[in-house]
VOPAGU-2260 file (C-alpha; in pm, 1 decimal, decimal comma):
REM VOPAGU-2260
SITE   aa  ch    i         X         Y         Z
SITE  UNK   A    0    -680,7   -4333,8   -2130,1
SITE  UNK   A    1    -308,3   -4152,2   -2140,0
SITE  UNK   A    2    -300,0   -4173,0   -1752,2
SITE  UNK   A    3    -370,0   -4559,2   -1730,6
SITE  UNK   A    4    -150,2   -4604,9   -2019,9
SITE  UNK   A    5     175,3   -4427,1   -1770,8
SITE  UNK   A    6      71,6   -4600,6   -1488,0
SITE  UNK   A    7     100,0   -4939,9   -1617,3
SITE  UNK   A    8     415,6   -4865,9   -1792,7
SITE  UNK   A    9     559,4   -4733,4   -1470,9
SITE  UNK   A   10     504,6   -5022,6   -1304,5
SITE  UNK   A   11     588,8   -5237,0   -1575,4
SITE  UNK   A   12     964,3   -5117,4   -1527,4
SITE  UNK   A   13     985,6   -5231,4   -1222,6
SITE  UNK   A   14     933,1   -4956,6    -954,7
SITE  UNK   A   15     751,1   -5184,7    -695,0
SITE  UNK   A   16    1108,0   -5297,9    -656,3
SITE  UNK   A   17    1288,9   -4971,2    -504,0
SITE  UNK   A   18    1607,8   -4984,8    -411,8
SITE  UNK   A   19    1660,8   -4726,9    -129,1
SITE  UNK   A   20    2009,0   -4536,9    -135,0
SITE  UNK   A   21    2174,5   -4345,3      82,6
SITE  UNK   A   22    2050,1   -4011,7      66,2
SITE  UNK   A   23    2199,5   -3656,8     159,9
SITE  UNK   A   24    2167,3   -3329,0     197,8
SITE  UNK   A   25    2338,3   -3027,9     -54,9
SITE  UNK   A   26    2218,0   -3106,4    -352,7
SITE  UNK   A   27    2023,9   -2742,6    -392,2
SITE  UNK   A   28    2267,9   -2424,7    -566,2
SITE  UNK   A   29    2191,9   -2088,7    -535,4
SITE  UNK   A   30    2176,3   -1957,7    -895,4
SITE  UNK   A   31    1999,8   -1605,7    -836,6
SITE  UNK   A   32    1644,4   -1476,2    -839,9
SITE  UNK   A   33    1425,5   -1514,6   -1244,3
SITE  UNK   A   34    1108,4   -1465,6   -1324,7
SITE  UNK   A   35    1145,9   -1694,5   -1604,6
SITE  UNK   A   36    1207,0   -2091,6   -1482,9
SITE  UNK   A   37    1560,8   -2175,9   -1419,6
SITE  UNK   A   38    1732,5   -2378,2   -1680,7
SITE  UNK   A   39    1659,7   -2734,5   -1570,7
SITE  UNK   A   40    1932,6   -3006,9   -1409,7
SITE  UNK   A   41    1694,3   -3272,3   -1507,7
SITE  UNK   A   42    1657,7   -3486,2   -1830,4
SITE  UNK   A   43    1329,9   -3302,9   -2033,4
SITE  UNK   A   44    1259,9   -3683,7   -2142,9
SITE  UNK   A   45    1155,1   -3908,8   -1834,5
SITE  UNK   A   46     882,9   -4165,8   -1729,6
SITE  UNK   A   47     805,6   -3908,2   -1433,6
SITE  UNK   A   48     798,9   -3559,6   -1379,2
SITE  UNK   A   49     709,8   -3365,7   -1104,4
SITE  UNK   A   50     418,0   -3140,5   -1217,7
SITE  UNK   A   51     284,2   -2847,7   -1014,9
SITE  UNK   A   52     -73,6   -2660,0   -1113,0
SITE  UNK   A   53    -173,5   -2341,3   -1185,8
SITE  UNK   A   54    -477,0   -2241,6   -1019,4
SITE  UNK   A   55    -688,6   -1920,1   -1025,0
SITE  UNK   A   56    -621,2   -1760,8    -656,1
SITE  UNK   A   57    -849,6   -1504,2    -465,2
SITE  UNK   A   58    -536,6   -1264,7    -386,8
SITE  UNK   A   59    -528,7   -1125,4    -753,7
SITE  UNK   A   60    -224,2   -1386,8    -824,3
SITE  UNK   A   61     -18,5   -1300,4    -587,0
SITE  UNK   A   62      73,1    -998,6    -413,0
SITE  UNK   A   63     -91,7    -705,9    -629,2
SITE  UNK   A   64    -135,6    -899,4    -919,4
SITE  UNK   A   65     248,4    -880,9   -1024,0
SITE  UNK   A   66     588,6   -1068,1    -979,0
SITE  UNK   A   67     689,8   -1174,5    -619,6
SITE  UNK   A   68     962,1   -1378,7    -485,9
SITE  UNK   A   69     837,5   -1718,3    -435,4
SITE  UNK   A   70    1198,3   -1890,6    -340,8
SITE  UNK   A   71    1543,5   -1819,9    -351,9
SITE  UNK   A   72    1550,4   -1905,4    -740,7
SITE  UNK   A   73    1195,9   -1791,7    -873,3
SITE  UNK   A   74     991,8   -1505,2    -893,8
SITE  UNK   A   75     637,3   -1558,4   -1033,8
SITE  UNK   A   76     264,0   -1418,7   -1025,1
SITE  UNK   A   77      45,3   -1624,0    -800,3
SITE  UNK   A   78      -4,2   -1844,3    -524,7
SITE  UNK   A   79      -2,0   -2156,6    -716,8
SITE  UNK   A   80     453,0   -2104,7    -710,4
SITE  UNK   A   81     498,1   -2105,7    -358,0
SITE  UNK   A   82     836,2   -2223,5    -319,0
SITE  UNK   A   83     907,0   -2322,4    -711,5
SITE  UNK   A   84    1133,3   -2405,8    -871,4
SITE  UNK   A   85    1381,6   -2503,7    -542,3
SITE  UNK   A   86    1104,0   -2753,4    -405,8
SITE  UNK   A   87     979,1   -2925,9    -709,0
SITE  UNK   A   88    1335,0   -2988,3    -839,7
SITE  UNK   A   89    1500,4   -3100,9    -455,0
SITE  UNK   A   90    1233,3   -3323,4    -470,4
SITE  UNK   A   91    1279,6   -3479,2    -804,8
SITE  UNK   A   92    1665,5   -3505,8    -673,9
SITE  UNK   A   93    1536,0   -3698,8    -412,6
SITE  UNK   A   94    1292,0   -3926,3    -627,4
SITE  UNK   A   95    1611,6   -4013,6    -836,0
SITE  UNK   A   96    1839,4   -4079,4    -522,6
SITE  UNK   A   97    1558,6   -4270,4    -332,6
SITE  UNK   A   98    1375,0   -4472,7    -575,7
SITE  UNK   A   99    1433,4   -4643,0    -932,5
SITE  UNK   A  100    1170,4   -4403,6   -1090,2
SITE  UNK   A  101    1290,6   -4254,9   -1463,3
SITE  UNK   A  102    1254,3   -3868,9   -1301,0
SITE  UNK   A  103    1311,6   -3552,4   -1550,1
SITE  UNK   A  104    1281,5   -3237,9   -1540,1
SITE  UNK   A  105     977,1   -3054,5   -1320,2
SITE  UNK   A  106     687,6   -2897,8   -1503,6
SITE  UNK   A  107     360,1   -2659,3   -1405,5
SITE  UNK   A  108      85,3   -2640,1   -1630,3
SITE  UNK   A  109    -258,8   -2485,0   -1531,6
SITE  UNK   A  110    -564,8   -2669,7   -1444,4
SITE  UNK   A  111    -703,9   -2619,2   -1743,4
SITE  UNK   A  112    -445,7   -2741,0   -1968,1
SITE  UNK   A  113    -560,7   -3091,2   -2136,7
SITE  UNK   A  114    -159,2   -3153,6   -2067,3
SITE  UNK   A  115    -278,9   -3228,1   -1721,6
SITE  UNK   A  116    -396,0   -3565,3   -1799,4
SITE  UNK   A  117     -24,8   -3653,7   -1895,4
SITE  UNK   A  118      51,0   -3681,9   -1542,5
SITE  UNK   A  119     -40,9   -3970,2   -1251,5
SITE  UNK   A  120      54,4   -3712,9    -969,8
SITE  UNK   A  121      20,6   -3362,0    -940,1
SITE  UNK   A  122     104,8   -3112,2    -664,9
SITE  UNK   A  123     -72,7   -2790,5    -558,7
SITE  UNK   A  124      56,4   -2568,1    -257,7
SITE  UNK   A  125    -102,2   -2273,7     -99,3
SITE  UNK   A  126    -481,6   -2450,5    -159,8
SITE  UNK   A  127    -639,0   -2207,3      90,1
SITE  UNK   A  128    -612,9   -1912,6    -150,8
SITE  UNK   A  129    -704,8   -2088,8    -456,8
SITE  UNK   A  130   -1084,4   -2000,8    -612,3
SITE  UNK   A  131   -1109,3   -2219,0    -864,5
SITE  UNK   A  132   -1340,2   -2177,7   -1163,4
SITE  UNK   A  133   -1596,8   -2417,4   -1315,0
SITE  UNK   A  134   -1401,9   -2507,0   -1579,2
SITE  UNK   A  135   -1101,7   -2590,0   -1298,7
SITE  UNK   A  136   -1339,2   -2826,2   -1093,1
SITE  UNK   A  137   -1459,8   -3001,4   -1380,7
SITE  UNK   A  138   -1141,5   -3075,8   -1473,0
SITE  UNK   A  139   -1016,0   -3174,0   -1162,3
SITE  UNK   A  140   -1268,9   -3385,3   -1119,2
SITE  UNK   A  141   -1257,7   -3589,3   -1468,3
SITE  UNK   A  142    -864,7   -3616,4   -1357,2
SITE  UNK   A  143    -941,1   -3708,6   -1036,5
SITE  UNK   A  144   -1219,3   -4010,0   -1153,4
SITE  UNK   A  145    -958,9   -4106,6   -1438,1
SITE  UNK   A  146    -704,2   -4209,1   -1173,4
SITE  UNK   A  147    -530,4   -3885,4   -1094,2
SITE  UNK   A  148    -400,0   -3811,1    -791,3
SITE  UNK   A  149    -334,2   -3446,7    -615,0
SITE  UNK   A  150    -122,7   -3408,3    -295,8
SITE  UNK   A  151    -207,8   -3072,6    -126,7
SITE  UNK   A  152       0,3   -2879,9      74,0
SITE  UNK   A  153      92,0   -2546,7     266,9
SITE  UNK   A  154    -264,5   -2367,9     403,1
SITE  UNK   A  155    -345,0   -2309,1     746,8
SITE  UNK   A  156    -562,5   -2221,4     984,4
SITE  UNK   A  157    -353,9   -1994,4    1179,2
SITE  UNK   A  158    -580,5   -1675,0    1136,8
SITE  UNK   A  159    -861,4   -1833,5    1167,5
SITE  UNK   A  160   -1082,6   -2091,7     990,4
SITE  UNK   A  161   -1123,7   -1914,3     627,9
SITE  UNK   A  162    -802,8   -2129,0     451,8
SITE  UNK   A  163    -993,9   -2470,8     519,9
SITE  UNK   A  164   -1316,9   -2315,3     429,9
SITE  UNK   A  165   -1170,6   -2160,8      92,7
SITE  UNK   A  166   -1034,8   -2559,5      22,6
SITE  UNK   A  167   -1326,4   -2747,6     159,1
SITE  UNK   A  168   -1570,5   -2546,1     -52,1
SITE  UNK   A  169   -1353,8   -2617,6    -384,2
SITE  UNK   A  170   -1329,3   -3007,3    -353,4
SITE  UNK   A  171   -1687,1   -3001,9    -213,2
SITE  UNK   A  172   -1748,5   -2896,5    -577,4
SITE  UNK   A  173   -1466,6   -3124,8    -697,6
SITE  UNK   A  174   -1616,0   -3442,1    -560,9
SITE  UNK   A  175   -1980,5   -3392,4    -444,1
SITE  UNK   A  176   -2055,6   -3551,6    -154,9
SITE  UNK   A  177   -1688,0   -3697,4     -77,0
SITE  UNK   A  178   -1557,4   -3622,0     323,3
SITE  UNK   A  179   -1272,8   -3542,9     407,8
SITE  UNK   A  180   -1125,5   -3805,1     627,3
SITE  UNK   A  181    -806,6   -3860,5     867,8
SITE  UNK   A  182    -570,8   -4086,9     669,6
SITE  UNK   A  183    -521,6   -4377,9     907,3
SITE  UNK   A  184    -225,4   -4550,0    1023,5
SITE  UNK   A  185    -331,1   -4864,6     896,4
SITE  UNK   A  186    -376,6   -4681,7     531,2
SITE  UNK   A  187    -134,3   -4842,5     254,3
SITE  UNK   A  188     -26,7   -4491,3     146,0
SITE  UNK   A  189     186,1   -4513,6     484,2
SITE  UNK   A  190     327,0   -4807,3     432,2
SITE  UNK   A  191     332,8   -4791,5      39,0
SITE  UNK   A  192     749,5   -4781,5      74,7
SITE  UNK   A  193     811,7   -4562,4     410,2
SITE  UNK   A  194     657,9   -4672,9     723,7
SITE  UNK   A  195     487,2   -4341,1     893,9
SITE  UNK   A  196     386,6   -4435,5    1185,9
SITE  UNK   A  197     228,6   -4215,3    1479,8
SITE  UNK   A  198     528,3   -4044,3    1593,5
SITE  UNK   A  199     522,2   -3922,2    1209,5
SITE  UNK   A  200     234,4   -3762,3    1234,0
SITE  UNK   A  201     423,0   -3377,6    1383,9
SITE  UNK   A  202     395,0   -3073,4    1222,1
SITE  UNK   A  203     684,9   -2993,7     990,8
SITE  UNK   A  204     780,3   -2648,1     960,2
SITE  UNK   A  205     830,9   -2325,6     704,3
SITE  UNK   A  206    1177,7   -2187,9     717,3
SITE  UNK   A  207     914,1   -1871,2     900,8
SITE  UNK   A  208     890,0   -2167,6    1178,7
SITE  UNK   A  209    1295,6   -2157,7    1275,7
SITE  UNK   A  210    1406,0   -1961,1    1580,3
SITE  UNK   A  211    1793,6   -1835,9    1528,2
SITE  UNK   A  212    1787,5   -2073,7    1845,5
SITE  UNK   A  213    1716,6   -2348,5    1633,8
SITE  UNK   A  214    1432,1   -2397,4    1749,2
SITE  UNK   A  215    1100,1   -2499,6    1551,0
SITE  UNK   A  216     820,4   -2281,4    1657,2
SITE  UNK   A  217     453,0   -2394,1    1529,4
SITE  UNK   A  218     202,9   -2133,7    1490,8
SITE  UNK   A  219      -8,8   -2081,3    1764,9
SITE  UNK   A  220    -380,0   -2237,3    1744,3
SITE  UNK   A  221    -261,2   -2493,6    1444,6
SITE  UNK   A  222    -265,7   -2893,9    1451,6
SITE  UNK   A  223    -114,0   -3062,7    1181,1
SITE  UNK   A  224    -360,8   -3294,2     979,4
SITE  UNK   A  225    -309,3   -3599,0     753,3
SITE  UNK   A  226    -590,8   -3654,1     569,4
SITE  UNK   A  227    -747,4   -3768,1     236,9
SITE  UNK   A  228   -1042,4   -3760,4      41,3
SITE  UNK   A  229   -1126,1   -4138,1    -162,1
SITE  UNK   A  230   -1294,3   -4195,0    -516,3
SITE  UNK   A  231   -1628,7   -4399,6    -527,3
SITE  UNK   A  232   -1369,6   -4737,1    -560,5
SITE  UNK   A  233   -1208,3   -4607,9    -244,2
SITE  UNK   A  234    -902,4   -4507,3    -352,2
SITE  UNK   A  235    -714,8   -4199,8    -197,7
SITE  UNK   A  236    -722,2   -3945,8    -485,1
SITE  UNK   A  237    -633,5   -3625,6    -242,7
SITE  UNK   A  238    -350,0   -3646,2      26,3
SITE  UNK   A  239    -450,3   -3316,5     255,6
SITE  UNK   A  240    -124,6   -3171,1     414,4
SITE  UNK   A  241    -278,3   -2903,3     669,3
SITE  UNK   A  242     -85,4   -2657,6     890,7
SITE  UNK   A  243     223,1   -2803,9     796,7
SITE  UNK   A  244     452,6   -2707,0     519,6
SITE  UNK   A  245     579,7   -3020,5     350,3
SITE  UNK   A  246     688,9   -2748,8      25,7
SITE  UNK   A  247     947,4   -2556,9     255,9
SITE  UNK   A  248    1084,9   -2904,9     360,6
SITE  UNK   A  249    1168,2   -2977,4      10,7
SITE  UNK   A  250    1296,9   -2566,9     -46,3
SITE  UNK   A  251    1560,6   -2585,0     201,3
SITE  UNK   A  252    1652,7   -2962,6     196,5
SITE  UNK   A  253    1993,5   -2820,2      70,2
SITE  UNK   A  254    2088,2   -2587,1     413,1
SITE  UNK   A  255    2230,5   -2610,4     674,9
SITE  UNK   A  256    1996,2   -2443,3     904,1
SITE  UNK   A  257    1674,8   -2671,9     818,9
SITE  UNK   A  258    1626,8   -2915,7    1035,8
SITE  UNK   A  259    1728,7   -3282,6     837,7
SITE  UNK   A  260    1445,1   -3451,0    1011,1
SITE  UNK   A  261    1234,5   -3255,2     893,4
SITE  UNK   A  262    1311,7   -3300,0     516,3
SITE  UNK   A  263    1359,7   -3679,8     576,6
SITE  UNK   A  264    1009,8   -3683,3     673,3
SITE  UNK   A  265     894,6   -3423,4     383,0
SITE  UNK   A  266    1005,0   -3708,9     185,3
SITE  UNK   A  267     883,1   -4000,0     319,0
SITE  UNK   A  268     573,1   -3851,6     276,8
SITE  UNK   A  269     624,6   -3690,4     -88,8
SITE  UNK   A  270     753,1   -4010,5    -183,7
SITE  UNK   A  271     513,9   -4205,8     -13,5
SITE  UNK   A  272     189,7   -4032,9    -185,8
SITE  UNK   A  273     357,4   -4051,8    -528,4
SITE  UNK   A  274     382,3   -4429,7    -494,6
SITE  UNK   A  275      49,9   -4511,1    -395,6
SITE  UNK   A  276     -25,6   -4256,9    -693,0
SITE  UNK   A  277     141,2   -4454,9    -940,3
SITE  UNK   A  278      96,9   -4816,8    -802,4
SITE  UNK   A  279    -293,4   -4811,7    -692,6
């Protein structure tokens, strides 16, 4: 089992000792808009990389079908690269600066892709648009049971109930039979290395949610959610970031006019998940 095989090498090197850094903001360039992937600050040969899936989405991959801006840095064709490449690589940045994990370069690979099972922790944004096919759940699943872990992120409920319906009805198919809980305070993912504690628990916006004020404005009608869905063992398996934008945190960790809170808390919670993910 490949997956078994990294985690127990991961933690064989020692990560359950971190050693927190000091951390900053500015990391981020501005390099121009590609629909091809950017060429890559990270090393291509690393214990961890950040790996984001490709779905199947019920908007025809995006708007129209064709290329869209998706960040400052990336143009692509479908829902699944909200906010790539700028989030997935300011968060590796961040996994190097904050933790003792081997981190290279990001990678996206679809949910189909046998590749998938390579990875202890995968990330998939925009989940309220996805419509996954058999062959997706089915893998998912078998990843998912194998000790695979999938943090969630960026879908809302904003105009109206259909986002968490659209999710809901995937894992329902994904793991039969398996709720959908409030991850509580006493959990070990919030503890895992960051304490999150109630006062945590705020909604964290999309650069859409900044007034020229300064202000954070959060959609009217939404309340963020923490939650999870567990494995028959009981272990989390699906972190459930909803109405909240945890992706944009990581986009803009690298301007000036994001609130730094904000990202701190993006990672402690990014960080956070991918622990538990690699050490449980």
């Amino acid at each position: 089992m490949r997956m078994g095989r990294i985690r127990a090498t991961l933690v064989a090197m020692g990560l359950l000792g971190l050693a927190v850094v000091a951390f900053s903001q500015g990391f981020g360039r501005f390099r121009g808009f590609s629909s091809d992937a950017p060429e890559s600050e990270f090393p291509a040969n690393a214990e961890f990389h950040f790996l984001r899936v490709e779905y199947q989405d019920n908007r025809g991959g995006g708007f129209g079908g064709g290329f869209r801006q998706v960040s400052r840095r990336g143009r692509a064709s479908g829902w699944w690269a909200q906010d790539w490449p700028d989030a997935d690589e300011h968060f590796t940045k961040g996994v190097q600066r904050l933790t003792r994990i081997d981190a290279g370069n990001p990678q996206h690979v679809s949910l189909k892709d046998e590749k998938l099972f390579d990875y202890p922790w995968i990330y998939a944004t925009q989940t309220g648009y996805w419509d996954l096919s058999d062959q997706e759940t089915s893998q998912l699943r078998e990843y998912l049971l194998r000790g695979g872990f999938i943090m969630t992120d960026d879908f809302w409920d904003q105009n109206g109930p259909q986002e968490w319906e659209v999710f809901t009805e995937a894992m329902n198919r994904v793991l039969p039979g398996q709720p959908i809980n409030d991850i509580g305070l006493d959990d070990s993912v919030m503890h895992v290395l960051y304490d999150i504690q109630q006062k945590d628990l705020m909604f964290i916006p999309g650069s859409r949610h900044l007034g020229g004020d300064g202000r954070v404005y959060q959609p009217p009608g939404t309340k963020s959610a923490w939650k999870a869905m567990y494995d028959p063992e009981n272990r989390m398996v699906v972190s459930v970031n909803f109405d909240t934008d945890i992706g944009d945190a990581w986009e803009f960790a690298d301007v000036p006019y994001y609130p730094e809170a904000m990202t701190t808390l993006a990672y402690h919670y990014g960080i956070n998940y991918l622990m538990y993910a690699i050490t449980h």
